[in-house]
DSSP file (Angstrom, degrees, kcal/mol; ACC not computed):
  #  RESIDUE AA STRUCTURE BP1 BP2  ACC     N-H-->O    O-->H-N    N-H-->O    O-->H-N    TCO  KAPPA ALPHA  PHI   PSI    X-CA   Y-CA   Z-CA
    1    1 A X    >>        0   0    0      0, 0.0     4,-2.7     0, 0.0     3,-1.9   0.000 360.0 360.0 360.0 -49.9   72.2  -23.9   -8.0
    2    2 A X  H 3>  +     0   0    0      1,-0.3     4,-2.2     2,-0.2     2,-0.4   0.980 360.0  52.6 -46.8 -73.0   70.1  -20.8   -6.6
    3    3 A X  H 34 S+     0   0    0      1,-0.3    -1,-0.3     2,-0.2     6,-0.0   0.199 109.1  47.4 -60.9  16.9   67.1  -22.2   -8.4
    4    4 A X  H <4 S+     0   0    0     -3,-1.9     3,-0.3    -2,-0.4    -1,-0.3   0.669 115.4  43.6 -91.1 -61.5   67.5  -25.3   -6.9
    5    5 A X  H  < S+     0   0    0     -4,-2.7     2,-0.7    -3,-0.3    -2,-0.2   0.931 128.7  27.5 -39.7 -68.8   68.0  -23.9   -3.4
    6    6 A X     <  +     0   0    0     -4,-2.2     3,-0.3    -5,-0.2    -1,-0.3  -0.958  67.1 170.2-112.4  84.8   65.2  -21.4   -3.7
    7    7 A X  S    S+     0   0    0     -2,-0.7     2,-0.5    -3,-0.3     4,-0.1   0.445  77.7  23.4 -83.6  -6.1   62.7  -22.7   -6.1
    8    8 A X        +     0   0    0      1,-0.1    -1,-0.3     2,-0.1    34,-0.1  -0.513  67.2 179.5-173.8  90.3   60.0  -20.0   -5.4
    9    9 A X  S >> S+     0   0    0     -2,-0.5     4,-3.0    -3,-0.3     3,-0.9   0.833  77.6  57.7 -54.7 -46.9   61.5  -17.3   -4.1
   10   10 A X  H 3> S+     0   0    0      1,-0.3     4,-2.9     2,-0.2     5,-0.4   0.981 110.4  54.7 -61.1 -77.1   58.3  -14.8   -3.6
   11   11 A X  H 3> S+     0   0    0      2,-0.3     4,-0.5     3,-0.2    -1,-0.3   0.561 109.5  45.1 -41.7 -17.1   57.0  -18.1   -1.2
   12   12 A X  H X> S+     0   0    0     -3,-0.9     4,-2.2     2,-0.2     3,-0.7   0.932 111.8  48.8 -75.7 -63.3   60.2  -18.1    1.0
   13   13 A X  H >X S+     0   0    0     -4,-3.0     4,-1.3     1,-0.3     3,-0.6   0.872 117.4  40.2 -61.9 -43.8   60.2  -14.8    1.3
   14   14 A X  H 3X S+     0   0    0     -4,-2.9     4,-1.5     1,-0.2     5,-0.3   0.901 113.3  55.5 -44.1 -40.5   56.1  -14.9    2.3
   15   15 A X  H <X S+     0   0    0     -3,-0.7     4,-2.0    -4,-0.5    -1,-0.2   0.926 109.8  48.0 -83.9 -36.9   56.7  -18.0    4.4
   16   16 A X  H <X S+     0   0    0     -4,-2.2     4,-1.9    -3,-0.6    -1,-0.2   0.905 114.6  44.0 -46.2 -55.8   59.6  -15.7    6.3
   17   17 A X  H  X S+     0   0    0     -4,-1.3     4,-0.7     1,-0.2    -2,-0.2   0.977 121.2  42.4 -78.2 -72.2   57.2  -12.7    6.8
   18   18 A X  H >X S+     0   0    0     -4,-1.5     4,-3.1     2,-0.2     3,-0.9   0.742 108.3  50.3 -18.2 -50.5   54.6  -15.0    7.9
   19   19 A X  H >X S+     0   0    0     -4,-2.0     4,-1.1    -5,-0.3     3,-1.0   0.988 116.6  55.2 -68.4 -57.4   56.4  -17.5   10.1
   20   20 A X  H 3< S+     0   0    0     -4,-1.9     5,-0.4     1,-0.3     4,-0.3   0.513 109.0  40.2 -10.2 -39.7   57.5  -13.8   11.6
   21   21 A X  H << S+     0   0    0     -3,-0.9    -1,-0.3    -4,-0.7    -2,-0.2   0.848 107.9  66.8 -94.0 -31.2   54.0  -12.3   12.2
   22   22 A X  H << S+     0   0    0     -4,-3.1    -2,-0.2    -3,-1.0    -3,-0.1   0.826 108.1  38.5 -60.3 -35.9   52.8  -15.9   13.6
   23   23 A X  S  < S-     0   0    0     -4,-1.1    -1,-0.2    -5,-0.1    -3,-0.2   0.738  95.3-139.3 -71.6 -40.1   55.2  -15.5   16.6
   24   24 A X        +     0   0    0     -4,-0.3     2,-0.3     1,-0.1    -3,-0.1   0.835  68.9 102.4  87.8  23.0   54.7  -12.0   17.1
   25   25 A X        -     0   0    0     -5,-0.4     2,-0.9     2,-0.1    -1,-0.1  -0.826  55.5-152.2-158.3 107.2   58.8  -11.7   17.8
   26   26 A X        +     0   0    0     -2,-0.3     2,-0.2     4,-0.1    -5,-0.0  -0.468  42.0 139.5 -47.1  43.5   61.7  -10.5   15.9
   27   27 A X    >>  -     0   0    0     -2,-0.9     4,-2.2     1,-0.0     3,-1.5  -0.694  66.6-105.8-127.3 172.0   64.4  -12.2   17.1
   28   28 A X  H 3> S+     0   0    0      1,-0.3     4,-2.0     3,-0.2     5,-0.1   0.748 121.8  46.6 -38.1 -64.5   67.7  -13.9   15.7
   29   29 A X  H 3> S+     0   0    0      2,-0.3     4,-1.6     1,-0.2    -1,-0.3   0.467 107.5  45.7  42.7 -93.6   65.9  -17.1   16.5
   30   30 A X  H X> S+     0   0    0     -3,-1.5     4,-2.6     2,-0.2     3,-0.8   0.989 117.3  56.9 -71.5 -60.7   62.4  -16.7   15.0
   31   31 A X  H 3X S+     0   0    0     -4,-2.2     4,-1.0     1,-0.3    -2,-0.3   0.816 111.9  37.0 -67.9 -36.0   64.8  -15.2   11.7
   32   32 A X  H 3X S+     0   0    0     -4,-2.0     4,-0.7     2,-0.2     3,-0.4   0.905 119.3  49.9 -57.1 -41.1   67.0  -18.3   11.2
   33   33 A X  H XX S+     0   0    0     -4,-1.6     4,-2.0    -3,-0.8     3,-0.7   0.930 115.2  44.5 -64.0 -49.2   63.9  -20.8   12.1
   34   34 A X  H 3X S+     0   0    0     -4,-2.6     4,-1.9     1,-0.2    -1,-0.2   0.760 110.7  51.2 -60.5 -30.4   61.7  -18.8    9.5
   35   35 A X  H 3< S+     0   0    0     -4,-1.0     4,-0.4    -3,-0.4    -1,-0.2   0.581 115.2  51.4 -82.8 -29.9   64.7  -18.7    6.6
   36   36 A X  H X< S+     0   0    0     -3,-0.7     3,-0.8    -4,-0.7     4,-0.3   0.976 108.7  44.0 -53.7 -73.9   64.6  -22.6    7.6
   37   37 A X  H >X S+     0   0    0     -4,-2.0     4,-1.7     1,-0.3     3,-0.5   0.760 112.5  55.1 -38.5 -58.1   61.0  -22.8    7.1
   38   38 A X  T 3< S+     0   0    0     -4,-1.9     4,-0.3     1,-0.3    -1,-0.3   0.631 109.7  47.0 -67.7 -17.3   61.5  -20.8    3.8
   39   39 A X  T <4 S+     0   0    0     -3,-0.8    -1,-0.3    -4,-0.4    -2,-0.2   0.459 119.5  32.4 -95.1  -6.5   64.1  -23.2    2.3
   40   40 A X  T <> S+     0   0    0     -3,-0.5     4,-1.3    -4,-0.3     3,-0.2   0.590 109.9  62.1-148.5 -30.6   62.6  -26.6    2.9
   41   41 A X  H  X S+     0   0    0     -4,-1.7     4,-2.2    -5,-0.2     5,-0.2   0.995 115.3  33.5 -35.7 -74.7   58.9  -25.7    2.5
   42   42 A X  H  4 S+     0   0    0     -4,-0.3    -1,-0.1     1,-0.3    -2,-0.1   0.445 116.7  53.3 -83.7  -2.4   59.3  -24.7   -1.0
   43   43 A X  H >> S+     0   0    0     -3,-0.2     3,-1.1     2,-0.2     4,-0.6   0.788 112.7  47.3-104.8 -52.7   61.9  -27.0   -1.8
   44   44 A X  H >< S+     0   0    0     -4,-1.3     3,-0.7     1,-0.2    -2,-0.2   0.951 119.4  37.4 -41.8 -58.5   59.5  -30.0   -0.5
   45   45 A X  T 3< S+     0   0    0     -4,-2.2     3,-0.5     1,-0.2    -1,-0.2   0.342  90.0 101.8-105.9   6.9   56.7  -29.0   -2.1
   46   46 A X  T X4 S+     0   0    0     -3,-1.1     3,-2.1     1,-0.2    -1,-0.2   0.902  76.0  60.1 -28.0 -60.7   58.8  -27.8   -5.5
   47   47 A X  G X< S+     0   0    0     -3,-0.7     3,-0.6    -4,-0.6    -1,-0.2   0.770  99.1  59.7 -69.4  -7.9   57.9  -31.1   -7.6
   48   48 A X  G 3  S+     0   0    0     -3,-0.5    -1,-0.3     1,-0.2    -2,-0.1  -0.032  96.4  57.7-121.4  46.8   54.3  -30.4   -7.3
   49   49 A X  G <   +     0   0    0     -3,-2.1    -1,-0.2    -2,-0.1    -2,-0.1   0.042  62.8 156.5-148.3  19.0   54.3  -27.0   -9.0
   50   50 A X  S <  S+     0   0    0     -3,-0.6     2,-0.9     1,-0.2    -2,-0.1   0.722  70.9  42.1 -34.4 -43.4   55.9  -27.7  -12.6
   51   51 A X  S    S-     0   0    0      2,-0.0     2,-0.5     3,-0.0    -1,-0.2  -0.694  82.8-167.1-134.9 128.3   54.5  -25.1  -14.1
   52   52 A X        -     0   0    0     -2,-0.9    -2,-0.1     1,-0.1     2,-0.0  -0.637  26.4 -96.5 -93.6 117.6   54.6  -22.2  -12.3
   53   53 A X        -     0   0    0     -2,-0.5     2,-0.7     1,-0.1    -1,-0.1  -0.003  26.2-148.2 -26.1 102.0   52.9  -19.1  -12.8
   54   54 A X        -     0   0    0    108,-0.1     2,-0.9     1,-0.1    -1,-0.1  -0.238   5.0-163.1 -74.5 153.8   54.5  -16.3  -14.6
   55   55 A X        +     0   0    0     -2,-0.7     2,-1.3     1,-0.1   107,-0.2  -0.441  12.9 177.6-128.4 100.9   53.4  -12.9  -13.5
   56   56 A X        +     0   0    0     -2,-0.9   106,-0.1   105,-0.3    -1,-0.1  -0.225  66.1  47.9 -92.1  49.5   54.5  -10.8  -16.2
   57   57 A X     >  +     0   0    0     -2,-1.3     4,-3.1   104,-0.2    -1,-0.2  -0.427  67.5 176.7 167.5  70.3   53.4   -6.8  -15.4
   58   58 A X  H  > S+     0   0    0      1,-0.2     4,-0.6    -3,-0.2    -2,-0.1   0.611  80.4  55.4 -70.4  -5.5   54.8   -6.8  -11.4
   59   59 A X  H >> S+     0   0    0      2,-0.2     4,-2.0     3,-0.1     3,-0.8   0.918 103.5  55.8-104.1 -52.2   53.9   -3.2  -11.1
   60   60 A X  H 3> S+     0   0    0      2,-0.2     4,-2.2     1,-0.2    -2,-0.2   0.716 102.4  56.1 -27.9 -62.4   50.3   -4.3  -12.1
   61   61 A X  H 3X S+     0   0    0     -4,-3.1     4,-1.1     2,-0.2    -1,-0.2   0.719 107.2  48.0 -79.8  -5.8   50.2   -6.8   -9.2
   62   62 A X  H <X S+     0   0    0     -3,-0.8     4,-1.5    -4,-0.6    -2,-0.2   0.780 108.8  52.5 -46.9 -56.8   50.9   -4.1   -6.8
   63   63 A X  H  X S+     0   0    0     -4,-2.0     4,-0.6     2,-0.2    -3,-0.2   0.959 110.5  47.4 -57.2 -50.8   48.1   -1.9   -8.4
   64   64 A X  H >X S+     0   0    0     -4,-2.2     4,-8.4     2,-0.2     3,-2.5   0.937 114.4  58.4 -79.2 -43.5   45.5   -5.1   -8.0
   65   65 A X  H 3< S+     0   0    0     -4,-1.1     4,-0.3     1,-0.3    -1,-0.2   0.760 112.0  31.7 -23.7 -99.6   47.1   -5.1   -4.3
   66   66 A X  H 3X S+     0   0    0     -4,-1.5     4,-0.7     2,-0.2    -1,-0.3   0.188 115.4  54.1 -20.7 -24.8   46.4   -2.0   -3.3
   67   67 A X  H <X S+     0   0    0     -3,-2.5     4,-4.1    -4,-0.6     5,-0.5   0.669 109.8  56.5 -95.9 -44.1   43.0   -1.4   -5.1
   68   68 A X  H  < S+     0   0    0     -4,-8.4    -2,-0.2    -5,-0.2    -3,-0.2   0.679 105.7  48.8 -84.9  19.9   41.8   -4.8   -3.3
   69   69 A X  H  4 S+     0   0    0     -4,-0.3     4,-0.2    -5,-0.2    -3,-0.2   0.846 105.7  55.0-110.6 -18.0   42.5   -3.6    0.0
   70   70 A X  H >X S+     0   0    0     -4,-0.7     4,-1.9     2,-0.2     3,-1.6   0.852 107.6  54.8  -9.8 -63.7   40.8   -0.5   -0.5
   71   71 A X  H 3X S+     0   0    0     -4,-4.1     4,-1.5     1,-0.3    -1,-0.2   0.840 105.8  46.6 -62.8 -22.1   38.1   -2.5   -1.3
   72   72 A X  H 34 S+     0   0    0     -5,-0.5    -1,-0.3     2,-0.2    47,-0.3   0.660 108.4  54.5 -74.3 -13.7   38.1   -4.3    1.5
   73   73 A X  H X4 S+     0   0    0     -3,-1.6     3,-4.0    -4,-0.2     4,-0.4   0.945 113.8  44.7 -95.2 -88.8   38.5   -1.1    3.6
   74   74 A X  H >X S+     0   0    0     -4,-1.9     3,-3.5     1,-0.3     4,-1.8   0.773 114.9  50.1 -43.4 -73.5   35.0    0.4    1.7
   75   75 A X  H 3X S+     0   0    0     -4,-1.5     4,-1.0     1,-0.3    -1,-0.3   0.563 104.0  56.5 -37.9 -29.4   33.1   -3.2    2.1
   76   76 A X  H <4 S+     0   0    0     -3,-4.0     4,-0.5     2,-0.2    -1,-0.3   0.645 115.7  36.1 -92.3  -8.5   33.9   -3.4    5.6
   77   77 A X  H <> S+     0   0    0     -3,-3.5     4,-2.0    -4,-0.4    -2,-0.2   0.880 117.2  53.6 -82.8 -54.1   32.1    0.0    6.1
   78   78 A X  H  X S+     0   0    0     -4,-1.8     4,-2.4     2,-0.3    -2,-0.2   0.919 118.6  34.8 -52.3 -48.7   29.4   -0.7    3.4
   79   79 A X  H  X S+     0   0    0     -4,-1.0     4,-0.8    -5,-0.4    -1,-0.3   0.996 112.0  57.1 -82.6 -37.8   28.3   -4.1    5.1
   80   80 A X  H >> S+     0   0    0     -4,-0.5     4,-2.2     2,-0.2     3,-1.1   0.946 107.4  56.3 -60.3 -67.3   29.0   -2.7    8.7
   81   81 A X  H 3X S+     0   0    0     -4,-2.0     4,-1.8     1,-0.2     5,-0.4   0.897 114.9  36.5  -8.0 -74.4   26.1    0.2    7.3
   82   82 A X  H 3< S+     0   0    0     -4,-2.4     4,-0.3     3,-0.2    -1,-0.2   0.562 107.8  66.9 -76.7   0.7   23.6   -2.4    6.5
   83   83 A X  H << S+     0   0    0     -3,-1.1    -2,-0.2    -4,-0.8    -1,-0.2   0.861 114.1  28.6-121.8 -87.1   24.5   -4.5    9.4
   84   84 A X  H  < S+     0   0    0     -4,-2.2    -2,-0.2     1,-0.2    -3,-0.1   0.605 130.5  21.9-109.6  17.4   23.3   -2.0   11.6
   85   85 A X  S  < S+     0   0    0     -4,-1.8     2,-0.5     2,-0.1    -3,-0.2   0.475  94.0  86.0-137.6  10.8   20.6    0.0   10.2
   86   86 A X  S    S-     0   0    0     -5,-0.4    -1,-0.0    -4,-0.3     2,-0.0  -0.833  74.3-131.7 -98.9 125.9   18.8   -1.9    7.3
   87   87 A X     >  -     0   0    0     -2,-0.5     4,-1.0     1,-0.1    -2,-0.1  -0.500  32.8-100.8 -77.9-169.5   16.1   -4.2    8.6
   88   88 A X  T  4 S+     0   0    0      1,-0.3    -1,-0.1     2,-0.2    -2,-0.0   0.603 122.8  63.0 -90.0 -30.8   16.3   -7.5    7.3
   89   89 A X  T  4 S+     0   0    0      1,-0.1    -1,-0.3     3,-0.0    -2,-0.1   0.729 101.3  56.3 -70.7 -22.1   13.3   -6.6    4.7
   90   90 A X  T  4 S+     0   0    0      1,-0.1     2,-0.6    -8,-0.1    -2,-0.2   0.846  82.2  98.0 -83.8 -31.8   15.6   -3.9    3.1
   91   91 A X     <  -     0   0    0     -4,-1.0     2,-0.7    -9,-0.1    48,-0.1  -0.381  56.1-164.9 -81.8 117.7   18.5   -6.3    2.3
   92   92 A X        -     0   0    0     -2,-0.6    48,-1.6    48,-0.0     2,-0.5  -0.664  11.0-175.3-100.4 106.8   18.3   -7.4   -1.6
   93   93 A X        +     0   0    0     -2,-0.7     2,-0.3    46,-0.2    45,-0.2  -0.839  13.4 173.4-101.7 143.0   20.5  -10.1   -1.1
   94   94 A X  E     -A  137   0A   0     43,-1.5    43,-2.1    -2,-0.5     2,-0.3  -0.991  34.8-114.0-148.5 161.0   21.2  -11.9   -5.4
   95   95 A X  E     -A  136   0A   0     -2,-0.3     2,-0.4    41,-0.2    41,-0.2  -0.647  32.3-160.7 -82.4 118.9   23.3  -14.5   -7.4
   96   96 A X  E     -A  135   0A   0     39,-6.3    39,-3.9    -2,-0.3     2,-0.6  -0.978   7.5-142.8-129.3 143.5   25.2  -12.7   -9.5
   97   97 A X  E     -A  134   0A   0     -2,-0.4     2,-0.6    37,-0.3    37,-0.2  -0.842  13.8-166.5 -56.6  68.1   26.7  -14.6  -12.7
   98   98 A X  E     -A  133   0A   0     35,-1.8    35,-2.0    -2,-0.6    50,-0.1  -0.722   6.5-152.4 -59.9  94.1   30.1  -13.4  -13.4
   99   99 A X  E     -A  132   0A   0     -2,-0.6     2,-0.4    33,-0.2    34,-0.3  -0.174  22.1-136.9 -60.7-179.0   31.4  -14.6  -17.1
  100  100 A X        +     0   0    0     31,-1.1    31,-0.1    32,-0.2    -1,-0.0  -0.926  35.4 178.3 -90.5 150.3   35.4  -14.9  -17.4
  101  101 A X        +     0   0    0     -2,-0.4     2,-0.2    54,-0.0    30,-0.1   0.386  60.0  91.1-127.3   3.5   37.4  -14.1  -19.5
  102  102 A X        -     0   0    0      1,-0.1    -2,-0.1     3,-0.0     3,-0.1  -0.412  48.0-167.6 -99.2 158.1   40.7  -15.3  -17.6
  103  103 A X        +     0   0    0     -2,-0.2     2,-1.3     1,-0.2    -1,-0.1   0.265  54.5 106.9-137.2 -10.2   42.0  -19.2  -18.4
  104  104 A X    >   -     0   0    0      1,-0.1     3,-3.5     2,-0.1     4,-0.3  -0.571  60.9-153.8 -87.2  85.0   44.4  -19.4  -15.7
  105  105 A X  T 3  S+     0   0    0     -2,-1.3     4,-0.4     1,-0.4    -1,-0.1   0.281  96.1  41.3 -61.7  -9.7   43.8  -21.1  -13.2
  106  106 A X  T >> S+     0   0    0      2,-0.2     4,-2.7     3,-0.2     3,-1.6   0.947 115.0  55.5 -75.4 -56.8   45.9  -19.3  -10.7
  107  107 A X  H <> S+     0   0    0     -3,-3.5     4,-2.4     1,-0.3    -2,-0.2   0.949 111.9  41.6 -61.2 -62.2   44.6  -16.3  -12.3
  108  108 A X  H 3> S+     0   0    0     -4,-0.3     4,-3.3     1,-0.2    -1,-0.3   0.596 113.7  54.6 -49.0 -18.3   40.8  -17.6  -11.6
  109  109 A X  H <4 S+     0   0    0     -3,-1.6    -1,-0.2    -4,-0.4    -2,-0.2   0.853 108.2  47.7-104.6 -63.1   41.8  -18.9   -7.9
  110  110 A X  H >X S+     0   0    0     -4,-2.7     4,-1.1     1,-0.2     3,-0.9   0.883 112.8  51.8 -68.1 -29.1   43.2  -15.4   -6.9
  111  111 A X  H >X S+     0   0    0     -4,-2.4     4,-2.5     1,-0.3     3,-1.3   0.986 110.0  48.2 -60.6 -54.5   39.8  -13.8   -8.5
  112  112 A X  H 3< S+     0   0    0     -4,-3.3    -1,-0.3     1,-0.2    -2,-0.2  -0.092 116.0  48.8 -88.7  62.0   37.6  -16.1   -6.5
  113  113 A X  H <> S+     0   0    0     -3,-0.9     4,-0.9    -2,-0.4    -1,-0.2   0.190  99.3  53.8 -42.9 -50.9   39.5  -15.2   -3.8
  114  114 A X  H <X S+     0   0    0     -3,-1.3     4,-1.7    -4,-1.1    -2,-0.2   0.893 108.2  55.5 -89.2 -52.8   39.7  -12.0   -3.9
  115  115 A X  H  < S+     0   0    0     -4,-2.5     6,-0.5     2,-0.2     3,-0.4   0.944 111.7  46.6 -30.6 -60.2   35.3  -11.9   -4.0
  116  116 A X  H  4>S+     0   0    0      1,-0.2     5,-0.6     6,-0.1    -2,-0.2   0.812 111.2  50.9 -79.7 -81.0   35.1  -14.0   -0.8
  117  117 A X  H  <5S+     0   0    0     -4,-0.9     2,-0.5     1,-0.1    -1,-0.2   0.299  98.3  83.5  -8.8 -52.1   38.0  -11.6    1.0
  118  118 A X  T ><5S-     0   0    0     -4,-1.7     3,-2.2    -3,-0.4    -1,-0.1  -0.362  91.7-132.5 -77.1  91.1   35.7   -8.8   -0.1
  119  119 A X  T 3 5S+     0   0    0     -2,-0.5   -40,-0.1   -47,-0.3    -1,-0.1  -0.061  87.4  32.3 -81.7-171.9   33.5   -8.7    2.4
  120  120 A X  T 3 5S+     0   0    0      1,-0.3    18,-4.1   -42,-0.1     2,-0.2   0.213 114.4  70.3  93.6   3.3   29.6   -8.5    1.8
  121  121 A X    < < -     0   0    0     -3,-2.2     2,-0.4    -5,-0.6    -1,-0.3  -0.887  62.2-172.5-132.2 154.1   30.4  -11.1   -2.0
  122  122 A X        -     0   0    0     -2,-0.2     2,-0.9    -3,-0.1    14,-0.6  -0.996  26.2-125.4-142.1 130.2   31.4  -14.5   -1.5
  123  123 A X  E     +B  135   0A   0     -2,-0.4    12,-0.2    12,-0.2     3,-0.1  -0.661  35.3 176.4 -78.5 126.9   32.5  -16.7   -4.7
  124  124 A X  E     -     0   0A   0     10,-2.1     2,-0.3    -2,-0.9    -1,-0.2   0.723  56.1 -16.0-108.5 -42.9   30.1  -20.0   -4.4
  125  125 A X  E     -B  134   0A   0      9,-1.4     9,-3.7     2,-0.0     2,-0.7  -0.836  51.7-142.8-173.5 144.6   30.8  -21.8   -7.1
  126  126 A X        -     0   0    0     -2,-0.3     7,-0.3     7,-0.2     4,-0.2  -0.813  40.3-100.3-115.3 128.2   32.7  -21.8  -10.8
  127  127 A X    >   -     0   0    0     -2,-0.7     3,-1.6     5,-0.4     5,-0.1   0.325  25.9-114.5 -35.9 148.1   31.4  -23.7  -13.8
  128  128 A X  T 3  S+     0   0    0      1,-0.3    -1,-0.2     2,-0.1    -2,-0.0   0.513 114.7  51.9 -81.3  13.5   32.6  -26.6  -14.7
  129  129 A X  T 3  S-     0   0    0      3,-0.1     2,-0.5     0, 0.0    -1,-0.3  -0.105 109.4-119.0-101.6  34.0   34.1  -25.4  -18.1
  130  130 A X  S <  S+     0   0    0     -3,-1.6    -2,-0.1    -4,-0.2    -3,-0.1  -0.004  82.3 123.5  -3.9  13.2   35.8  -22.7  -16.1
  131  131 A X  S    S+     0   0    0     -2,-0.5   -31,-1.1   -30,-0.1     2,-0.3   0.190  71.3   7.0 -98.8 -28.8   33.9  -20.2  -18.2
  132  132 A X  E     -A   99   0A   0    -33,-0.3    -5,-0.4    -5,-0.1     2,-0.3  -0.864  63.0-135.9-164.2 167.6   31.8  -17.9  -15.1
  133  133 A X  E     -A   98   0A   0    -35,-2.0   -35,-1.8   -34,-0.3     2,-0.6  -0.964  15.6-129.6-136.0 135.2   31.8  -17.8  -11.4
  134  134 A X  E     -AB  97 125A   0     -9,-3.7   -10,-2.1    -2,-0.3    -9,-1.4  -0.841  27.0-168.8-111.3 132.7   28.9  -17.6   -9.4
  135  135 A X  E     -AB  96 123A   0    -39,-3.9   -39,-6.3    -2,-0.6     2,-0.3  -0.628  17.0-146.1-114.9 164.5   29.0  -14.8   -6.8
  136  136 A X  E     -A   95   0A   0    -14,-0.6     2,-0.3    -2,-0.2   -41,-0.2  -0.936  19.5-170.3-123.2  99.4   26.6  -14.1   -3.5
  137  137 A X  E     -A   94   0A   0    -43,-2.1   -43,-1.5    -2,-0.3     3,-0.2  -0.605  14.8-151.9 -88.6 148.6   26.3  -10.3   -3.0
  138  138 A X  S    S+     0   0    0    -18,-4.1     2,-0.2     1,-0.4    -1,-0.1   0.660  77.8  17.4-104.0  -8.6   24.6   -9.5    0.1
  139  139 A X  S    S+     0   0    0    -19,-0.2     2,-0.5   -48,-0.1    -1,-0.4  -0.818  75.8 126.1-128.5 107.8   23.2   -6.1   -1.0
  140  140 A X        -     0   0    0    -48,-1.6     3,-0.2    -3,-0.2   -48,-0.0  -0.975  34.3-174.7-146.9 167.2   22.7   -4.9   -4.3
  141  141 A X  S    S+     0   0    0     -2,-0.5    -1,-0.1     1,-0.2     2,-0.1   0.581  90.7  68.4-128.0  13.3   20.2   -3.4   -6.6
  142  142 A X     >  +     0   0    0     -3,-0.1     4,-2.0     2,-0.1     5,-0.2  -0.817  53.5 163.1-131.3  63.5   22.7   -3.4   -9.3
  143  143 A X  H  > S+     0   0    0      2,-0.2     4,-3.0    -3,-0.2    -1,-0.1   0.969  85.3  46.4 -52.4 -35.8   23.4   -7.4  -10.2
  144  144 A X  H  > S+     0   0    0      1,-0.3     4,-1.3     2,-0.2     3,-0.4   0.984 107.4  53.6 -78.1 -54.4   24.9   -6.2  -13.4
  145  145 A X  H  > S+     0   0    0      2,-0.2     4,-1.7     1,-0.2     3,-0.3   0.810 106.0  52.9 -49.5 -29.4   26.9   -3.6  -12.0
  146  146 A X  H  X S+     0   0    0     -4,-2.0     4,-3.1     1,-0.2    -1,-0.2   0.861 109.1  49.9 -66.1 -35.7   28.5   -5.8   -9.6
  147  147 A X  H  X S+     0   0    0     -4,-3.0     4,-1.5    -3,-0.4    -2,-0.2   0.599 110.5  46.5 -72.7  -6.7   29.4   -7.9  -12.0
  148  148 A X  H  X S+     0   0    0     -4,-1.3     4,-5.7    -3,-0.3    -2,-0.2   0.789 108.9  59.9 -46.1 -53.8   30.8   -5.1  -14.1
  149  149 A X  H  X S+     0   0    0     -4,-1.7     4,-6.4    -5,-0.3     5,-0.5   0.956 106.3  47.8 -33.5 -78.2   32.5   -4.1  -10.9
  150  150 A X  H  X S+     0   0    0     -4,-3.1     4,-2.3     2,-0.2     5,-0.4   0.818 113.7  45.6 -24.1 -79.0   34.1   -7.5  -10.9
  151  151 A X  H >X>S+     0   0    0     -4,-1.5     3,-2.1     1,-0.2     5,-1.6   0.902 111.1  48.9 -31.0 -86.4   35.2   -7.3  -14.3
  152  152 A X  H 3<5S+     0   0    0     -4,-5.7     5,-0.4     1,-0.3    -1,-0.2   0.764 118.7  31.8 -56.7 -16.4   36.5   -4.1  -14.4
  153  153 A X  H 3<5S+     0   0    0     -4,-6.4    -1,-0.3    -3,-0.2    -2,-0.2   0.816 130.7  15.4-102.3  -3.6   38.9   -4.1  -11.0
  154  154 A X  H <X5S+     0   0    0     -4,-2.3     4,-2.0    -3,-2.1    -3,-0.2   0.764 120.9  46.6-131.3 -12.4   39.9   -7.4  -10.9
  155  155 A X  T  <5S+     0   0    0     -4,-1.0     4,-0.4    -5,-0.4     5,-0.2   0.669 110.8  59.1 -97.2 -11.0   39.6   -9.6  -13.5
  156  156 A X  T >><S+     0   0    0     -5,-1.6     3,-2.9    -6,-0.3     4,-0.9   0.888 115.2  44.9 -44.9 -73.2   41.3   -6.5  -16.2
  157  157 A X  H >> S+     0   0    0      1,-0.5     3,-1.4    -5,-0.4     4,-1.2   0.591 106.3  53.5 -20.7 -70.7   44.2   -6.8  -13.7
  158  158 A X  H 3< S+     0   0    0     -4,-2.0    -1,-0.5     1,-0.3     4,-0.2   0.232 104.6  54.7 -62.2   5.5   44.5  -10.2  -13.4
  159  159 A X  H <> S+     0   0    0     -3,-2.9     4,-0.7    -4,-0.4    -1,-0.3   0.521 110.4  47.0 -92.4 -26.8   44.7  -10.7  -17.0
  160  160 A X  H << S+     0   0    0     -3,-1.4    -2,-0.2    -4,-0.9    -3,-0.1   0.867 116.9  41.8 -80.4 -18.7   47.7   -8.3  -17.3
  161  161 A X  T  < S+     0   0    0     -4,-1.2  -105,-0.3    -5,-0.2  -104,-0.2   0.567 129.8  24.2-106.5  19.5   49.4   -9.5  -14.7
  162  162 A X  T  4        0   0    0     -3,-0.3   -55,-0.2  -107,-0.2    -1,-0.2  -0.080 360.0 360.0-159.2  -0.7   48.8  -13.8  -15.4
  163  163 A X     <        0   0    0     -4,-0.7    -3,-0.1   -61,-0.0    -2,-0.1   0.494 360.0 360.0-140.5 360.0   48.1  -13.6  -19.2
């Protein structure tokens, strides 16, 4: 009966804490409307999620949490740096090629994700065997090392915590 009610708990509760920040007011109100929102959203949109990610290493998806908003922290300094003191002849802008090794397409959707978020790399586009992603770094002088980069902080993760 619970799982019926609440078919994707983790999305009610986000849809709560969203509807919550979008109003910008705590009150009884906003929480019954949002608990609303969070029951009938996920319940609506249930049948078209049959198989549903596990995420099997929760501690794991904390860690990815936390290391990619750090990165996001450092990037926003790093690009903000070239931004305003690199002329426009110093910035080595490259395609970088990014293999996979993830098969999951959630898993792969939260990677290129997590590249555009990041800012100064943007995910452009992933092969059509789902097999690499191609990313647009806006400085480097290290194509392989960003793509190392990749690998090692977010696609290890994502494979412990989606495979």
């Amino acid at each position: 009966m619970l799982k019926r009610l609440m078919p994707h708990p983790i999305l009610s509760v986000a849809l709560v804490l969203v509807w919550l920040m979008l109003v910008n007011h705590v009150s009884l109100g906003n929480l019954l409307l949002g608990a609303i929102l969070a029951l009938v959203v996920p319940a609506l949109t249930g049948p078209y999620w049959p198989n549903r990610p596990k995420v099997s290493h929760p501690f794991v998806a904390i860690e990815y949490v936390l290391v990619v908003l750090w990165d996001i922290v450092v990037a926003n300094i790093q690009v903000a740096m070239i931004i305003l003191f690199k002329r426009n002849a110093d910035i080595r802008s490259r395609w970088v090629t990014v293999p996979l090794e993830l098969t999951s397409p959630e898993a792969i959707t939260v990677l290129a994700g997590t590249i555009t978020m990041t800012p100064g790399t943007v995910s452009a586009m992933l092969s059509a065997d789902g097999s690499c992603i191609l990313v647009h770094c806006l400085h480097t002088d290290d194509p392989d090392g960003v793509r190392d980069d990749i690998k090692a902080r977010y696609e290890r993760r994502l494979k412990e915590i989606f495979q």
